[in-house]
N, C-alpha and C positions, 0 to 999 in steps of 0.2 A: 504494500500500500504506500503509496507516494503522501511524504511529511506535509503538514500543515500550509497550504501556500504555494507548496511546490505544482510545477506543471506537469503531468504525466504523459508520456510520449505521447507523439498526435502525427497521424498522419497529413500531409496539404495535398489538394488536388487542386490544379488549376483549371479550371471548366471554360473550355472553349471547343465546344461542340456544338454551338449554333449554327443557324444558316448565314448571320449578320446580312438580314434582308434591309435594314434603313442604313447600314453602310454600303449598300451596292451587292453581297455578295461575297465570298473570298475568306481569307480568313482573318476576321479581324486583329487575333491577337499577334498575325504578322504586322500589323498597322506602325506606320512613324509618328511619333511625337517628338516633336524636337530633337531627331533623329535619332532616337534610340524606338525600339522596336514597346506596344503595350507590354509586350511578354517579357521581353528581359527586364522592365519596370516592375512587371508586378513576380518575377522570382526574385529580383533584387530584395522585395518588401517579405516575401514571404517564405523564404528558403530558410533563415535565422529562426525564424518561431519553429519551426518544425521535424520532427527526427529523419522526417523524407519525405518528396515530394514527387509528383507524377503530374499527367497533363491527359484531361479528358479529351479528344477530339477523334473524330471521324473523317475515314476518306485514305491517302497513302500515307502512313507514318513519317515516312524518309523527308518530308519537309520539314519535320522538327527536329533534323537528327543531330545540328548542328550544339542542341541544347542538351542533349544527353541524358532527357528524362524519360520516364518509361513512357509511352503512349498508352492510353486506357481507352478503345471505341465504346461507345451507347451497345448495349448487345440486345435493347427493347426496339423493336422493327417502326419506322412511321416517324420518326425526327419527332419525340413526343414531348421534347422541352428537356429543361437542364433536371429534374427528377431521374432521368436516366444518364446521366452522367454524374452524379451523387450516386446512380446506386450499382453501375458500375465500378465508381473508385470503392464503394464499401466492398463489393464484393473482390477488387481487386486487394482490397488490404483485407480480408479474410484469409487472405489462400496466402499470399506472399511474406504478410506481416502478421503473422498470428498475433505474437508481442502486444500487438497496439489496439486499445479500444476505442479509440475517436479518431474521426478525422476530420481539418478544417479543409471549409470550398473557401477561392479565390476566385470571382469571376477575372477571366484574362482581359476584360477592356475596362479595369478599374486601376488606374497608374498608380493614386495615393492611398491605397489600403492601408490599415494604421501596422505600424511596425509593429506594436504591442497587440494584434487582436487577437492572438490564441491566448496569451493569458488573459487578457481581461475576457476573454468571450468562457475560457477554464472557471476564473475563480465565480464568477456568476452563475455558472452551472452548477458548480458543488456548493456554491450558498445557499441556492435558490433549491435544492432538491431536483432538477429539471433533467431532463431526458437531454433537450436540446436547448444552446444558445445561442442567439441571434442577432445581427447588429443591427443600428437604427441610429437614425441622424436625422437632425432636424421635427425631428414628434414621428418620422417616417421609417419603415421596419426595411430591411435589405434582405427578404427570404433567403438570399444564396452564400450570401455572407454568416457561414453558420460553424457549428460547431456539433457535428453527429456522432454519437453510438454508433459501431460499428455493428451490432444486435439488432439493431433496426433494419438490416437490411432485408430481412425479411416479408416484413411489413410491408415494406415500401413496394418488394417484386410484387405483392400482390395489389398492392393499392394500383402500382403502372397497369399491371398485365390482366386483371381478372376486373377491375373498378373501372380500367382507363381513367385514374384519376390524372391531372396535367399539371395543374398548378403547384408549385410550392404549398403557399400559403393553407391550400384546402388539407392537405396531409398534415403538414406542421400541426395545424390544431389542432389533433389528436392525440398529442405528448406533451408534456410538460415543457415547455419553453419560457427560457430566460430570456427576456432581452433587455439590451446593453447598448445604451447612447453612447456615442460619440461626439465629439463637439466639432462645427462647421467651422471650426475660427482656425489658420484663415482662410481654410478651402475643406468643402466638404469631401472627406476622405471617401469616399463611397460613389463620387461624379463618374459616371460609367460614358464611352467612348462609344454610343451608340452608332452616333451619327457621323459624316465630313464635320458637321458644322460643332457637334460635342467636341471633336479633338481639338478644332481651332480654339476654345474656351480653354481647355487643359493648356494647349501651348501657352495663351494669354495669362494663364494663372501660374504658369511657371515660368517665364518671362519676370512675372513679380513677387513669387517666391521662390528663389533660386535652390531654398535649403530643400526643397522638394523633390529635387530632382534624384 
């Protein structure tokens, strides 16, 4: 049992197995921001919290080979949303990493993920009694911004596969969740790169927070 405070290993998955349809298409987390790639942004942020890290995405692996992560496909048929790439990485850190009872998601087109969100998204869990924690900024909740049981993965194949349940949020409130503000000051850690026009705002916010980068 992991001391008072301490963080007990955790697996990170980076989730970019979207279609990125309001970026054009492609794969977003190859995307530039002030010429460094979303993905190497957000391993930069989220490689340090975690005992290991992987990267959800569909289609050929060899374009992310240069990054040396495992690749994890969706293995739920119909592109059914980021649920199946959570519940892939669970069942990839089943088999691989018995070890480990949690894992945090990363979405790949979020640059400023907070450095600290596996322990603060930890100790909120085991305060709060909760299954699952979750971030939230500005009064607003970040479903993929989470912190899972690896136990759940169970649940979850059946909620995808036999419910067709889609959303985050409708699963989520089935289990105990913690959730855990983050503060916007002086950029909301959580600003997602959907769009052309979202990454231009990230440049312009790095541009005038340079400690961000």
């Amino acid at each position: 049992m992991s001391p008072a405070g301490a963080v007990p290993p955790v697996l990170g998955v980076i989730l970019a197995g979207g279609l990125a349809r309001r970026m054009g298409g492609g794969d977003k987390a190859l995307r530039p921001l002030a010429g460094v790639t979303l993905l190497d942004r957000v391993i930069a942020r989220a490689a340090p919290q975690v005992a290991a890290l992987c990267l959800n995405a569909n289609g050929d692996p060899s374009r992310f080979a240069r990054w040396g992560l495992p690749v994890v496909p969706d293995d739920v048929p119909g592109a059914p949303g980021p649920l199946a790439g959570i519940l892939a990485a669970l069942d990839w850190a089943a088999v691989t990493r018995p070890e480990i009872d949690l894992m945090a998601s990363f979405p790949c087109d979020a640059p400023f993920v907070p450095c600290d969100l596996v322990p603060q998204l930890a100790a909120a869990r085991r305060d709060h009694g909760a299954e699952i924690a979750v971030a939230a900024s500005g009064g607003r909740t970040h479903p993929v911004v989470a912190l899972w049981p690896v136990a759940l993965r169970g649940d979850l194949r059946r909620a995808l596969v036999e419910e067709e349940i889609r959303k985050v949020e409708r699963w989520m409130a089935r289990h105990r969740t913690a959730v855990v503000e983050f503060a916007r000051d002086p950029v909301d850690p959580f600003l997602n790169g959907n769009t052309p026009e979202d990454l231009a705002e990230a440049e312009r916010l790095l541009a005038r927070h340079p400690e961000l980068a």
